[in-house]
C-alpha positions in Angstrom: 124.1 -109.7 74.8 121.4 -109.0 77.2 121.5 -106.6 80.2 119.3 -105.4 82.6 119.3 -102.3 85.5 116.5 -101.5 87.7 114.6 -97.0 87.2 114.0 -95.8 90.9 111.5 -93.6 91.1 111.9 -90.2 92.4 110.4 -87.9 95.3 110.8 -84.2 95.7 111.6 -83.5 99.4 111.4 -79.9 98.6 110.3 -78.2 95.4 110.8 -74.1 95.4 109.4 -72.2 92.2 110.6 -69.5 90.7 109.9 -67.2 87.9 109.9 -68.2 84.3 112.5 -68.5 82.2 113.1 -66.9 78.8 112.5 -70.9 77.3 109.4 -70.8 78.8 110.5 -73.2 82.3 110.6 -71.9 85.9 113.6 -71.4 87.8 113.7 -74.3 90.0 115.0 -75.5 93.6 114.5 -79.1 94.6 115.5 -81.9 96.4 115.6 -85.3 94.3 115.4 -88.5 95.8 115.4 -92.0 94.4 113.3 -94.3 95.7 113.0 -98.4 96.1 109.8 -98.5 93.9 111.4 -99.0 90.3 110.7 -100.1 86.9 113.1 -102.8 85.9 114.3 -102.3 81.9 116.0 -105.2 80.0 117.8 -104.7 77.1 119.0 -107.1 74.8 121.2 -107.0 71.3 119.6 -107.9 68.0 120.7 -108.9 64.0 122.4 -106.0 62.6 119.6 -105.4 59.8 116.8 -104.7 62.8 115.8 -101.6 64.2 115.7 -100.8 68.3 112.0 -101.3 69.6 111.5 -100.0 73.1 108.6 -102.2 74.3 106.5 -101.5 77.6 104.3 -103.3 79.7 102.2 -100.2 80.2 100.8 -98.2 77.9 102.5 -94.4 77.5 100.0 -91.5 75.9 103.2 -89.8 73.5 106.3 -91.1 72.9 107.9 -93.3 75.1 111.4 -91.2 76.6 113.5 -94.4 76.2 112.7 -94.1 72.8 113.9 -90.5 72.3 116.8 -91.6 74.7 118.1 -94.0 72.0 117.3 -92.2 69.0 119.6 -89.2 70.5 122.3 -92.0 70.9 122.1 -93.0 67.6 121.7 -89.3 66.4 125.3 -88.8 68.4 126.9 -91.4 66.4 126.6 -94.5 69.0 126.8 -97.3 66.7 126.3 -100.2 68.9 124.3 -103.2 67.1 120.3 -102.8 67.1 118.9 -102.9 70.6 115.4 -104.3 72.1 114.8 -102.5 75.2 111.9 -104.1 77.2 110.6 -101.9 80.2 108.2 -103.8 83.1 106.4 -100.6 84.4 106.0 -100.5 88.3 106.2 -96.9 88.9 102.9 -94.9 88.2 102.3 -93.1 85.3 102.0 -89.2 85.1 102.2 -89.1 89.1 104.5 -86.9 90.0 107.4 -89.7 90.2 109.2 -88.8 87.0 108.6 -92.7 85.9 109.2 -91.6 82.2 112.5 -89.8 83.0 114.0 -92.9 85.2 113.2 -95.2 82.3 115.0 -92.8 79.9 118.2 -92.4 82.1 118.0 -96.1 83.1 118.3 -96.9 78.6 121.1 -94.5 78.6 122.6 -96.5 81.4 121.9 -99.2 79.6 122.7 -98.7 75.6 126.2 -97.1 76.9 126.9 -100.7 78.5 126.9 -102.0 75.2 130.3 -102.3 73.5 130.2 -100.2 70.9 133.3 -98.4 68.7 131.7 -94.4 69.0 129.8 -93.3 71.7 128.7 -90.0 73.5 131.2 -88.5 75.8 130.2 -87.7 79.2 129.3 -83.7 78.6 127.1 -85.3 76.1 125.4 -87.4 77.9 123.9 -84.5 80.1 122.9 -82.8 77.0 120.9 -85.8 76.0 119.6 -86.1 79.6 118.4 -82.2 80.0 116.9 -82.3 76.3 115.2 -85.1 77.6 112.9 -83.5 80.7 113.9 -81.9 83.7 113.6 -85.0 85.8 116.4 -87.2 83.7 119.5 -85.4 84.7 119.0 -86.0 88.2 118.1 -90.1 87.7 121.4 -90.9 85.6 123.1 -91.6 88.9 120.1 -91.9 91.2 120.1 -90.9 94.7 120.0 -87.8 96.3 120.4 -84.7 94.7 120.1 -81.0 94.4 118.3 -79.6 91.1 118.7 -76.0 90.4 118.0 -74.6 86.9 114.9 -75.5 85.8 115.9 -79.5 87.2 118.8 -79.7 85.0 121.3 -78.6 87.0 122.2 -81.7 89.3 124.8 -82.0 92.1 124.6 -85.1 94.4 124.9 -84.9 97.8 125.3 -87.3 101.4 122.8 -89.4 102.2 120.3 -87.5 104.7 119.2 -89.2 108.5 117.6 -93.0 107.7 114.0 -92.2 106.7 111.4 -94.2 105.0 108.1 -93.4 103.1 104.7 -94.1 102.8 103.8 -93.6 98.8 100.1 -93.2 97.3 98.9 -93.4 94.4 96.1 -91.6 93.1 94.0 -93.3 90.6 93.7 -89.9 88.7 96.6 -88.3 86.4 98.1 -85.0 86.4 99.9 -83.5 83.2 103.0 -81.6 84.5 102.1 -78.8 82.0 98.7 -77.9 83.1 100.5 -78.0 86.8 102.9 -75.3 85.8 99.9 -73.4 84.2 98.2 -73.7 87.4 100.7 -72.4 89.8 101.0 -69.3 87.5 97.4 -68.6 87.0 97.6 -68.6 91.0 100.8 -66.5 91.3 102.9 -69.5 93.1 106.5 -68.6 91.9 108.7 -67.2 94.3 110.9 -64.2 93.2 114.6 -64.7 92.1 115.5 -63.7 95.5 113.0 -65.9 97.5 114.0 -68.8 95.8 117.6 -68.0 96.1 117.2 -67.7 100.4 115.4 -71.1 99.7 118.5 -72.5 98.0 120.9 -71.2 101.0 118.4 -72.3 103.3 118.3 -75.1 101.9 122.3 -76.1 101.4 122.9 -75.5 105.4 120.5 -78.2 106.1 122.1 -80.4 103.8 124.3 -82.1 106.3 125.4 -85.8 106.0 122.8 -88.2 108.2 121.0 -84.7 108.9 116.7 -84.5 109.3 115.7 -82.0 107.2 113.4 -79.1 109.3 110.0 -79.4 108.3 109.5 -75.7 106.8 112.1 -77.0 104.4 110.2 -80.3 103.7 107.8 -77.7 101.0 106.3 -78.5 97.6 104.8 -74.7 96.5 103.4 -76.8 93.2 101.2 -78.7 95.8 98.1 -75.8 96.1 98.6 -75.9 92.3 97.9 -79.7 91.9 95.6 -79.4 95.1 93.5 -77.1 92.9 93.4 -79.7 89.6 92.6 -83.1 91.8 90.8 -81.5 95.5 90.9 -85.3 96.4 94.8 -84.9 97.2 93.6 -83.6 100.6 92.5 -86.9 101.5 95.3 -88.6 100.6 97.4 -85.9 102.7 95.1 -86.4 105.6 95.1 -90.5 105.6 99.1 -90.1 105.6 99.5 -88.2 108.9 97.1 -89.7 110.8 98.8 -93.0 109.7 101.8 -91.0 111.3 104.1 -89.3 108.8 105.8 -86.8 110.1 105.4 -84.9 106.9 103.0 -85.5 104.0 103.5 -83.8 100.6 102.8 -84.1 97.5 105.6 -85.7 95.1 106.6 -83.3 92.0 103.3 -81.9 89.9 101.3 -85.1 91.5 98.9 -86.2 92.3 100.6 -88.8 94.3 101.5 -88.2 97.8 104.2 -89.1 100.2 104.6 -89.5 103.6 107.5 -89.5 105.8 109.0 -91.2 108.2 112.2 -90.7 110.2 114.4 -92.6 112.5 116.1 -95.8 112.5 112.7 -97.9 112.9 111.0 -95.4 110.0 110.8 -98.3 107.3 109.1 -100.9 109.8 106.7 -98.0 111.2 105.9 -96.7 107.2 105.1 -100.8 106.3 102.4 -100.7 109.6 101.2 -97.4 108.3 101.0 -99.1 104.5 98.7 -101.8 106.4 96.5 -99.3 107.7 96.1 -97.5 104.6 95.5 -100.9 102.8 91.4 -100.6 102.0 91.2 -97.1 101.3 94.6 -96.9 99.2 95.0 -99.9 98.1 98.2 -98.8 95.5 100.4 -97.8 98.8 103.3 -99.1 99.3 106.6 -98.7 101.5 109.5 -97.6 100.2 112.9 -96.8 100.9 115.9 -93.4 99.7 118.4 -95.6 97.0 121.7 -95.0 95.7 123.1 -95.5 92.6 124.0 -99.0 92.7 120.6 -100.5 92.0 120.9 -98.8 88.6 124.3 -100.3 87.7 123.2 -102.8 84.6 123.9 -106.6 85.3 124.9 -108.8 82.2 122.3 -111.7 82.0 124.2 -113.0 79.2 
């Protein structure tokens, strides 16, 4: 048997931070969305006396999440033959696009599309996926979505206005932990309050085919991650004088993302891309998905 399914990226419209937690993670409110830039994962069956092997055409400092995302399923009782899971990476790594965490919802996808006699019921599934990272909850059904919790906490919700985006890549990297660290040293997080306005704020704007108002269209990790890699501000520049409407800075970065709105927004971010071309030449034009780019196809 051999399968394959497509890992969007992910954008953060809006990211809101709050205090910390008693497990150590902030209090979070954010606005997921998948994207048309993905990694494409193939997974195929193997002889009963192998072992899975996640393979990846780009290397991955630490473990690889597909792997953990396996070896929970196996630690579950899934008992579907021995897997080889193949993943060709297009997404960037450590950029703020949660690359790792679409790879490791895209194997659960995936290995649960394998016949198999046990496997993990649907409340276990979102275990695996939280224990996983933050960003995995949200990319098991991609799209868009609210996160509350500390990302974990996922509810998906209408499509906004047609919009399109402008995404670049920065050829530096930026470890979502020393992010975090950052925006505390500075005093970032909002207060349990704050963030909750935010959230309210937040779910009246949340209208099917609505335009999001740009003081809702906020990242408050960005002068955190501006801090680590000053060069952002470049980036953040060269997007709105391509014409975004809005440029931010995707997750814990460094990449950035600029948007545009309307029913000609894809056409005017591909112009913008050909602007951008020499000085970025990693930008590309992309596009909000739904879930059913991520619905595995049988190959054979």
């Amino acid at each position: 048997m051999r399968i394959r399914a497509l890992a969007p990226a992910k954008v953060n419209l809006c990211l809101f931070l709050g205090p910390i937690r008693a497990d150590g993670r902030h209090e979070l409110v954010t606005l997921f969305q998948s994207l048309s830039l993905c990694d494409a994962l193939t997974l195929e069956t193997r002889p009963p006396d192998e072992a899975d092997v996640v393979a990846c055409s780009a290397k991955v400092d630490g473990e690889n999440l597909a792997t953990r995302a396996l070896a929970e399923l196996r630690r579950r009782g899934w008992d579907a033959p021995p897997v080889r899971l193949e993943i060709d990476k297009r997404i960037p790594i450590a950029a703020g696009l949660a690359g790792g965490s679409a790879d490791a919802a895209a194997a659960l996808r995936l290995a649960l599309a394998v016949p198999a006699e046990v496997r993990p019921r649907a409340q276990e599934l979102d275990v695996i996926a939280a224990d996983l990272g933050a960003d995995v909850p949200s990319q098991l059904v991609p799209g868009l979505a609210l996160g509350r919790g500390a990302g974990e906490l996922v509810q998906h919700v209408e499509p906004l206005a047609q919009h399109a985006f402008v995404v670049l890549p920065s050829m530096l990297q930026l470890a979502t932990v020393d992010v975090f660290r950052q925006a505390d040293r500075m005093r970032l997080p909002r207060s349990d309050v704050e963030l909750e306005l935010r959230a309210e704020l937040l779910g009246e704007a949340l209208e099917p085919g609505a335009r999001l108002p740009a003081e809702l269209l906020v990242n408050d990790l960005q002068p955190a991650a501006l801090a680590l890699c000053p060069t952002i501000s470049l980036a953040l520049a060269a997007a709105r004088d391509a014409g975004a409407e809005q440029a931010i800075v995707s997750g814990s970065g460094p990449t950035v993302i600029g948007i545009w709105w309307g029913e000609d927004a894809l056409e005017r971010a591909r112009s913008a891309v050909a602007a951008l071309a020499d000085r970025f030449p990693g930008a590309i034009a992309a596009e909000p998905v739904t879930s059913t780019v991520a619905v595995p196809e049988l190959l054979w």
